[in-house]
C-alpha positions in Angstrom: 66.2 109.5 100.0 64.5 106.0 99.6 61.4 105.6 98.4 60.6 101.9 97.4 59.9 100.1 100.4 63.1 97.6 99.5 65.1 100.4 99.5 63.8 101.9 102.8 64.2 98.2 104.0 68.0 98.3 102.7 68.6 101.6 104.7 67.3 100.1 108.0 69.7 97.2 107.7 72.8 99.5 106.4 71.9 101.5 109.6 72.4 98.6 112.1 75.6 96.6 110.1 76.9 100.2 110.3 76.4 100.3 114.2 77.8 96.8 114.5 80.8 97.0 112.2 81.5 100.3 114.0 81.8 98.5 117.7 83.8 95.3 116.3 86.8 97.6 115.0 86.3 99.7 117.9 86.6 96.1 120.0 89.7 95.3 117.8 91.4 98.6 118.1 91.1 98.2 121.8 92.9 94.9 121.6 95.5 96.5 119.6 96.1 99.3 121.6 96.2 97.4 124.5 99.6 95.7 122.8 101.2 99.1 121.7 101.1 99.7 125.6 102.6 97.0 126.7 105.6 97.3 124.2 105.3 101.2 125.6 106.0 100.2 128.8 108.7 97.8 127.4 107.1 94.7 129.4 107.7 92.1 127.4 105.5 89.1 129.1 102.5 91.7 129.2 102.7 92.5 125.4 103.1 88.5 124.6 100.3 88.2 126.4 98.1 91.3 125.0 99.0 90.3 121.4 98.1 86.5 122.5 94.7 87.9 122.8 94.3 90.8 119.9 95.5 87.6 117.4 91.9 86.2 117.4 90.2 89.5 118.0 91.7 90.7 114.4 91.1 87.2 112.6 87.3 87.7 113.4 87.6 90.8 112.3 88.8 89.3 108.7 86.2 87.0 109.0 83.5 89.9 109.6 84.8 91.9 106.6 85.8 94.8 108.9 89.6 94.3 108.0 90.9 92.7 104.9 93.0 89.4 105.2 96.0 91.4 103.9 96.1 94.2 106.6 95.5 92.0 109.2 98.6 90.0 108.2 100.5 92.9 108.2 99.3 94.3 111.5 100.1 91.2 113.5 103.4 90.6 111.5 104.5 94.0 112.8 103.1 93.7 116.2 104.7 90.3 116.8 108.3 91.8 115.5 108.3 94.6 117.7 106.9 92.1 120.9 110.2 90.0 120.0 112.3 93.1 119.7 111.8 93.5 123.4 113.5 90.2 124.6 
């Protein structure tokens, strides 16, 4: 348990980036699951158009720190093969 106040200060803040950190990959993963429907479904101008929108959704989460640059890359490199694969 903390018991310096900068410690007990440290713990508030952990607590909230926690909460926030939490909802921004929740955001992303919702973006992302959005395209693995679309490609589902096999509707090609829907999943261009989901992945359109999860592209910046994921980069700000690079940005944030809540994915690193290197998954990212990898997540949309896959998700756009598989969006072309359709056609």
């Amino acid at each position: 348990m903390a018991n310096s106040p900068q410690a007990k200060k440290r713990a508030r803040q952990n607590e909230r980036r926690a909460a926030v950190n939490k909802a921004r990959r929740s955001r992303i993963r919702t973006f992302l699951r959005r395209v693995e429907e679309a490609i589902a479904s096999g509707d090609k101008d829907a999943a261009a158009t989901a992945l359109r929108a999860a592209q910046p959704e994921l980069m700000r989460g690079v940005n944030k720190g809540i994915f690193h640059k290197n998954t990212a890359a990898r997540k949309m490199s896959r998700l756009s093969a598989r969006v072309k694969a359709l056609g």
